[in-house]
N, C-alpha and C positions, 0 to 999 in steps of 0.2 A: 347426222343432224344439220351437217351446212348445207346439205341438199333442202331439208328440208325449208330453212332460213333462206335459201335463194330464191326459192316459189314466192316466197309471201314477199321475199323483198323486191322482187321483179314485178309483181302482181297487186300491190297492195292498193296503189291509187285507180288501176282500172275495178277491181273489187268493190272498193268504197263509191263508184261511180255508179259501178252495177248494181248496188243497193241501195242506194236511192231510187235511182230509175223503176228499181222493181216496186220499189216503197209506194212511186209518184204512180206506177204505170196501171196499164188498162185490167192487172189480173187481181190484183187486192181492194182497190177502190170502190167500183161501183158494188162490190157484193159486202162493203162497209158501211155503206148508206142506204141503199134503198129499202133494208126494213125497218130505218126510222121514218119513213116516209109513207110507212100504210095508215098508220093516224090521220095526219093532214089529209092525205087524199079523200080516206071516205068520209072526214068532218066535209071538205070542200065541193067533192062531185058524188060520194057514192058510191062510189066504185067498189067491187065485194074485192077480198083478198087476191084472190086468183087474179083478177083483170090488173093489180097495181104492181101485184108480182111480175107479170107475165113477161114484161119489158127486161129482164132480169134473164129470161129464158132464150128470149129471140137474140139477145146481148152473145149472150155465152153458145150459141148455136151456130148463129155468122161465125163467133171469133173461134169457134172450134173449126169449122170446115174450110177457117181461112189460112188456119197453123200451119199445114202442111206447106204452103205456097207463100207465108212468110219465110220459113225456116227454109225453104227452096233459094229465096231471096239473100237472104244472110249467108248460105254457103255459097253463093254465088257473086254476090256485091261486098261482100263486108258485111258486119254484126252493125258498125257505128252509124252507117247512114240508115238501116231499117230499121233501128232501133232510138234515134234521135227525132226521125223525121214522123215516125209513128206516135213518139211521147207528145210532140206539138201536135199532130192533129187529133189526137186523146183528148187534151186539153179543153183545146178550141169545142171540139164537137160535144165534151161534158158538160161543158161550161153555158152551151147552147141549148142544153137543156131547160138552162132557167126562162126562155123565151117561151114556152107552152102556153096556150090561150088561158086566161081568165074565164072563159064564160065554161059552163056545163052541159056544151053538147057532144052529143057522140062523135064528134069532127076534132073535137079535143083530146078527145082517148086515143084516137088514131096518129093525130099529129105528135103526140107523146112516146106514142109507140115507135113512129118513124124517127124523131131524132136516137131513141136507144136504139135502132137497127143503124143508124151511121154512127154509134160507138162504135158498133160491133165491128162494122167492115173498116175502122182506120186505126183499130186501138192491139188489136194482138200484136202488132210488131214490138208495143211496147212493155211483153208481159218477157217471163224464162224462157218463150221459144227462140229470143234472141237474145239475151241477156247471159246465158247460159253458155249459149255456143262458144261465147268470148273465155270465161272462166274454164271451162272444158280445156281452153287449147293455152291457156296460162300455168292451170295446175295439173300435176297426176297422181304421186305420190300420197298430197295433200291435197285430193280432188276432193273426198266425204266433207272435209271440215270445209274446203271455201264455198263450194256450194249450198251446204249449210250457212254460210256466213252472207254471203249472195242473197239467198230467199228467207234471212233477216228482215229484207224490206218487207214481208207480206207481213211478218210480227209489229212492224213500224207501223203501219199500215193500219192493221186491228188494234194498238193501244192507242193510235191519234187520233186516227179519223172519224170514228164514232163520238168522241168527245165534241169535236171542231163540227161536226154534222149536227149532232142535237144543239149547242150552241147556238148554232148559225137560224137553225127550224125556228129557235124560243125569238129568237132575238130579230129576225127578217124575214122567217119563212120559210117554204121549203123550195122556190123557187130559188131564193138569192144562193140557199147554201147551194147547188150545183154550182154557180159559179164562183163562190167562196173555196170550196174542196178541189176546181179546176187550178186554182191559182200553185198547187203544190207541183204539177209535173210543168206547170210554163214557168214560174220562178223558183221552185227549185233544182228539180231534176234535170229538167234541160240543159240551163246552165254548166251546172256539172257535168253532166252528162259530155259538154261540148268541150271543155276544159280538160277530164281526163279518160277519156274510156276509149277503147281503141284494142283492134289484136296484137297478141305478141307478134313482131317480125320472125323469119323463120330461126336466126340464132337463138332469142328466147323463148323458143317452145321446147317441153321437156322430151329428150328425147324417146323418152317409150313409147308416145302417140307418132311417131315416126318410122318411116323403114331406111334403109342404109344408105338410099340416096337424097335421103333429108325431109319425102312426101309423105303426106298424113296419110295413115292404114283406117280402112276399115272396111265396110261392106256396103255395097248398093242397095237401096231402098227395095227393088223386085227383090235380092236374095234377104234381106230384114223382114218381108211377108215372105216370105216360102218358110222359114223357119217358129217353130213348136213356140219358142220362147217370146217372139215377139209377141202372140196370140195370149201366152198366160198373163204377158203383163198388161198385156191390152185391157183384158175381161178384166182382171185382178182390179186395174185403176178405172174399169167402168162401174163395176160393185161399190166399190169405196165412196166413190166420189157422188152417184148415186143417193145413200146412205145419208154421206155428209155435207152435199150443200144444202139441202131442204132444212136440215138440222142447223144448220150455221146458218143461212138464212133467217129462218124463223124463228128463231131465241128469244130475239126483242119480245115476239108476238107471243111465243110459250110463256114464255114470263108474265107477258102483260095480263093473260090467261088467269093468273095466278094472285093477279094484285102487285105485283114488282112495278113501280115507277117507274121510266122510262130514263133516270140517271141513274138509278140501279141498275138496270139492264145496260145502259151503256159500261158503267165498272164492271158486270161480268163480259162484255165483249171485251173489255181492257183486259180482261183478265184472261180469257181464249187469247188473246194475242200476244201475250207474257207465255203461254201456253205453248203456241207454235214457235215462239221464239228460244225458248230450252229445246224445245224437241228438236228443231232444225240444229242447234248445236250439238245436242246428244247425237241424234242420228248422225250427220258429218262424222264425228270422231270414231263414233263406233266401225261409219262402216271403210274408214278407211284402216280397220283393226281385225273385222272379222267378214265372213261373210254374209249376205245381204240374206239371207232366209233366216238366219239367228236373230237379227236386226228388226226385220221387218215384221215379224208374224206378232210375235208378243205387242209390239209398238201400235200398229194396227188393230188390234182387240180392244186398246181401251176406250174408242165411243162406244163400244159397247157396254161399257158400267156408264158416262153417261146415260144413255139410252133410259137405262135402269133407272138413275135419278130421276130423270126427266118425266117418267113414269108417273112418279108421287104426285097427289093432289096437293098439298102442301110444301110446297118447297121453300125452306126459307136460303136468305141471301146467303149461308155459307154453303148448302149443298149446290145451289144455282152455280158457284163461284167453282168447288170442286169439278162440275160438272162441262161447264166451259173450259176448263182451265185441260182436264181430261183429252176433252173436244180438241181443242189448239194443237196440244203437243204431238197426238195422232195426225192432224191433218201440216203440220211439220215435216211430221216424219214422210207422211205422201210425196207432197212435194219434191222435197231432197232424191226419194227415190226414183222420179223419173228423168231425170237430169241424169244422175248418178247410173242407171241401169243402162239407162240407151248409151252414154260412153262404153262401160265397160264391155257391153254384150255384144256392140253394132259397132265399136270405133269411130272415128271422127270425121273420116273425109270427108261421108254426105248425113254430116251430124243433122243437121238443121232440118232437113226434109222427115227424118226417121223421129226425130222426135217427136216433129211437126205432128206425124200419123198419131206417137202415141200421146200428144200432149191432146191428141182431137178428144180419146173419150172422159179425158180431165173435166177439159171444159164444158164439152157435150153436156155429160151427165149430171156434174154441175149444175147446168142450167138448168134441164127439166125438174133436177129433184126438188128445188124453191115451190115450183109448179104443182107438182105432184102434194106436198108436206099439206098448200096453202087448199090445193079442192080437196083432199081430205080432213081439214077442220071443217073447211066451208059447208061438204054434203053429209058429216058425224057429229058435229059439234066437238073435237079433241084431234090432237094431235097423238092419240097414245097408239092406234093404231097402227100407223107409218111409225112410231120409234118402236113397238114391238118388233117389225120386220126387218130392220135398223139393226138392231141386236144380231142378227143371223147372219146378216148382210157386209157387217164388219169382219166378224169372223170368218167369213167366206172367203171374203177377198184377200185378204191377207194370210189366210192357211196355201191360196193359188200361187204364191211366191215362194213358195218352201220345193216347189217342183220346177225349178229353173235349170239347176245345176251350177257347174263350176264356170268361173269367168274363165272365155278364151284366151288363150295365153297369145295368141298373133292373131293379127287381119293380113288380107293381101293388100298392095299396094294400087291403090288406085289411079291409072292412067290417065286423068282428064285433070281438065283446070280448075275442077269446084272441088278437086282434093287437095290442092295446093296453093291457097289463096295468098297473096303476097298483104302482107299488113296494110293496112291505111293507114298516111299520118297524123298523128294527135289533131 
């Protein structure tokens, strides 16, 4: 038990740093607001769903094929400078969103499109592929629970920012709130961020992520692809995520569908983020209890009973709520387990880069699936179609983690500099 109590006492204020920042940063935000923003648009220019979405996709495409060479960065320079210096240019460049022309020509839609393509390439440094690296090499024992506690902020995230978003729409538009919801990673997170968050020095890192002469173990990025397992989890979190960003995107819009008011709809996205925020706890403890296929497969199943609600013509606000709230704790549990797998399965030396790869089909797929959810209402009139497949798709991806096996019990010890990084000071 004092082992335990030493993690969290040694780690507690870089933790509380790194959940803001994830709270503030580039992986929860923009996918909080921009489906309150298909209203305005096509009251303002017109634009069909797909085209308001779309920025949403090229977002999450950049910042997926940039992950790898963020996380390159972090095991190479520090977690604190790629990860502070990303959260300020998130900011800055979200925030720059509210400059988009007024007038309604196609030179509009483009320039709108280009400030989301420079979210995309300055803002993943500020998402878990650096944020994580940090907490990976603070805890081990108590790894489930703090990175559950860590990707809290994406739950922060879903119960704030859709409030503070439709607020800011009613009250100044939808131009001012990008720089209204900017204002959370440059005066919150930053701050903090600069105050406590830092890696442990090599005394305070737990010794199992170590070999006997003090260097972080684990496996090179060539031998993390040569292996079976990095592929199941790859596919596994390209299915899911697939599945569920179009669905988490588009809720506002399902809903709206449906006759739901759009501060309804924001209390059921509170409610998906109440959602992800038990799941990320539950998942944490569990799986620092059992192992990850008892954990994961059931957990992952249930957008699939969303799915099923979602279904109904008729939805009223308490199955909406059930249904989100479903939604949440699943994509919780996602989360957690890509942090949590690439430690236990790949080791830590060239954490950042290995992640990097597998955090790529997170985002990736992520992105297209808004895309995909929005031209299939657009060219059906329903979204029931794409949650039909949703349904299969959940459960696909999460029966592919039940074939991983047992965690290695050693890594070799890695001979280079990006395995042994000496802390930065606070």
């Amino acid at each position: 038990m004092g082992k335990e109590r030493s993690e969290f006492s040694l780690g507690w204020k870089v933790l509380l740093a790194g959940v803001l920042g994830v709270a503030c940063g580039a992986s929860p935000i923009p996918f909080n607001v921009i489906g309150f923003t298909v209203e305005p648009l096509i009251a303002e220019f017109g634009w069909s769903r797909t085209q308001i979405l779309l920025p949403i996709t090229l977002f999450g495409i950049i910042a997926s094929l940039l992950a790898p060479f963020f996380g390159s960065l972090a095991d190479k320079y520090g977690v604190r400078k790629v990860a502070l210096y990303s959260l300020a240019a998130f900011g800055l460049s979200f925030a720059a969103i509210s400059l988009t022309p007024t007038a309604a020509a196609t030179s509009t839609l483009y320039t709108y499109y280009a400030l989301w393509v420079l979210v995309g390439l300055v803002g993943i440094g500020s998402t878990p592929v650096s944020w994580s690296r940090a907490i990976n090499l603070w805890f081990f024992k108590n790894r489930g629970l703090a990175l559950g506690i860590l990707l809290l902020g994406t739950s922060l995230a879903a119960i704030v920012v859709p409030k503070l978003a439709v607020w800011a729409i009613e009250a100044y538009g939808w131009r001012a709130m990008f720089a209204v919801v900017a204002a959370l990673p440059l005066l919150i997170g930053l701050p903090i961020g600069f105050l406590l968050f830092r890696e442990p020095r090599p005394e305070e890192r737990p010794k199992a992520i170590l070999s006997d002469s003090g260097k972080l173990t684990g496996v090179t990025l060539g031998t993390a692809l040569k292996d079976y397992r990095f592929w199941l989890i790859w596919l596994s979190i390209a299915i899911i995520a697939t599945a569920f960003g179009g669905a988490f995107i588009n809720l506002p819009a399902m809903l709206g569908d449906r006759g739901m008011e759009a501060q309804q709809a924001a209390s059921v996205m509170g409610i998906l983020g109440i959602g992800i925020l038990l799941g990320r706890l539950a998942t944490g403890v569990l799986l620092d209890r059992f192992w990850q296929g008892f954990v994961a497969f059931p957990l992952l199943c249930l957008p699939a009973i969303s799915c099923i609600i979602l279904l109904g013509d008729n939805i009223g606000f308490t199955a909406a709520a059930l249904a989100g709230f479903l939604l949440g704790f699943a994509a919780g549990a996602e989360s957690d387990l890509i942090a949590f797998l690439t430690g236990r399965y790949f080791g830590m030396a060239h954490y950042g880069k290995i992640y990097g790869m597998i955090y790529m089909p997170f985002g990736l797929f992520n992105a297209l699936s808004p895309i995909i959810y929005a031209y299939v209402r657009d060219t059906t009139g329903s979204y029931n179609p794409i949650l039909t497949i949703a349904i299969f798709a959940f459960i696909a991806g999460g029966g592919l983690l039940l074939l991983l096996g047992r965690y290695p019990q050693e890594f070799p010890e890695i001979d280079d500099d990006t395995g042994n990084l000496e802390a930065e000071p606070a």
